[in-house]
C-alpha positions in Angstrom: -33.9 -14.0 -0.1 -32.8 -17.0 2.7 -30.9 -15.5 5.9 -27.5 -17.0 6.3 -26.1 -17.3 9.1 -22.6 -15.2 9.0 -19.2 -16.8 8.7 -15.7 -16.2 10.2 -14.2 -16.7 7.0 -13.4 -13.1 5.8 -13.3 -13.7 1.7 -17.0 -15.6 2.2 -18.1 -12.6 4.1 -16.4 -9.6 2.2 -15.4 -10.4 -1.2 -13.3 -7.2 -0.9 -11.3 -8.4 2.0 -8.3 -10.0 -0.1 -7.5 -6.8 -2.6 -8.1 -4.1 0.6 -5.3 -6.5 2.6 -3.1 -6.4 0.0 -3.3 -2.7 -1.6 -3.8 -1.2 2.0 -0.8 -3.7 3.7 1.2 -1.3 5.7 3.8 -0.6 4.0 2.2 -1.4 0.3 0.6 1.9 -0.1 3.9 4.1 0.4 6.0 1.8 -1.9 3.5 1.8 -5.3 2.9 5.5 -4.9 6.8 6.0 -4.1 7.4 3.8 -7.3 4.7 5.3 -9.3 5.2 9.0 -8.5 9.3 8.3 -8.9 9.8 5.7 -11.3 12.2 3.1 -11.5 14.7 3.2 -7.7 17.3 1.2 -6.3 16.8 -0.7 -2.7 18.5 2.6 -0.9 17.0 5.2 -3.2 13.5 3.4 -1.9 14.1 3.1 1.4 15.4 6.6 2.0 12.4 7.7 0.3 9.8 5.7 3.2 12.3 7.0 5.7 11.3 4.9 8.4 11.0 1.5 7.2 13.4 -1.1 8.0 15.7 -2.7 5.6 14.2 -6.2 6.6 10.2 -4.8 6.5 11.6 -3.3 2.9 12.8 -6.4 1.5 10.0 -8.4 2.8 7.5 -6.2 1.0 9.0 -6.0 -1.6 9.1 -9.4 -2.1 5.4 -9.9 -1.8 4.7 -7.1 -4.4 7.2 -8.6 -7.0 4.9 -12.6 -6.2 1.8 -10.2 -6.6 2.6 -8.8 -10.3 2.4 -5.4 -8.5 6.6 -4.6 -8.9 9.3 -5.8 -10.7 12.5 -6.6 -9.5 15.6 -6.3 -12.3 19.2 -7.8 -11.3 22.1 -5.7 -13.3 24.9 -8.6 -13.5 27.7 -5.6 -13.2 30.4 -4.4 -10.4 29.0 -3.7 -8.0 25.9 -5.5 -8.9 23.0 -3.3 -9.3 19.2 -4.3 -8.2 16.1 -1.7 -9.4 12.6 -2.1 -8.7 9.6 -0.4 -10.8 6.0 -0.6 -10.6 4.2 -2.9 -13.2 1.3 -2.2 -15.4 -0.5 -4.1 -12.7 0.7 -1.8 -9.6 -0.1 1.2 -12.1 -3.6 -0.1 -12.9 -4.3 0.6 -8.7 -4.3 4.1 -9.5 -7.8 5.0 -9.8 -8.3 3.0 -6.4 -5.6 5.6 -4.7 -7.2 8.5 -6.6 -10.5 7.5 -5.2 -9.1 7.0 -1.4 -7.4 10.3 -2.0 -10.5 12.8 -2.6 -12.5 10.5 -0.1 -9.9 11.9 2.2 -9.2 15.4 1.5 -13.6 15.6 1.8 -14.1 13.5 4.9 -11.3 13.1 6.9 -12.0 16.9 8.7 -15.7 14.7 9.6 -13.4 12.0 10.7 -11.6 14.3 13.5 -14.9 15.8 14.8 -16.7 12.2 14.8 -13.5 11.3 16.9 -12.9 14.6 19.3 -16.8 14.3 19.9 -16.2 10.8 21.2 -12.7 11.1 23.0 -12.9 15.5 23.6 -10.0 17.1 21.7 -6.4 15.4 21.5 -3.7 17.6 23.3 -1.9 19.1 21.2 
């Protein structure tokens, strides 16, 4: 095997980088499990739901997941117009990847806290 020099850019040098920034996105994570565990919710229902997300951060990410294939968007042409969102097949397909993160957490994030008091001493609590 040939050493190669590393590269800045980050798809050449993890080819993981693209999913993890879109599935692990801020606010992404919270939405798909809100829309998976829930079902089908209007804007309002949603946002109460994340609590402390902004209507504008809401609409933006939403966006982006509806361009991804991860949620779809239907329009109700009635008075007052009504707008629903719902996870797609695709968003439901991430499942097993937020299973997995799930147990990796409930088994190592109690190592995570002693790695991190053993380097900083113990937060105040």
């Amino acid at each position: 095997m040939t050493w190669r020099p590393s590269t800045d850019e980050p798809v050449e040098a993890c080819p993981i980088a693209p999913a993890v920034e879109l599935i692990f996105s801020r606010w992404t994570t919270p939405i798909l499990w809100a829309l998976h565990e829930y079902g089908t919710q209007r804007f309002v229902e949603l946002e109460r739901r994340l609590g402390s997300i902004s209507s504008k951060v809401l609409t933006q990410r939403l966006r982006q997941l509806e361009r991804d294939g991860l949620v779809e968007r239907r329009y109700h042409a009635e008075v007052p117009p009504r707008v629903e969102y719902d996870i797609t097949d695709l968003g439901r397909s991430l499942q097993p990847v937020f299973a997995a993160v799930g147990t990796w957490s409930e088994t190592n994030m109690p190592s995570v806290e002693k790695a991190r008091e053993a380097y900083t001493g113990p937060l105040p609590r």
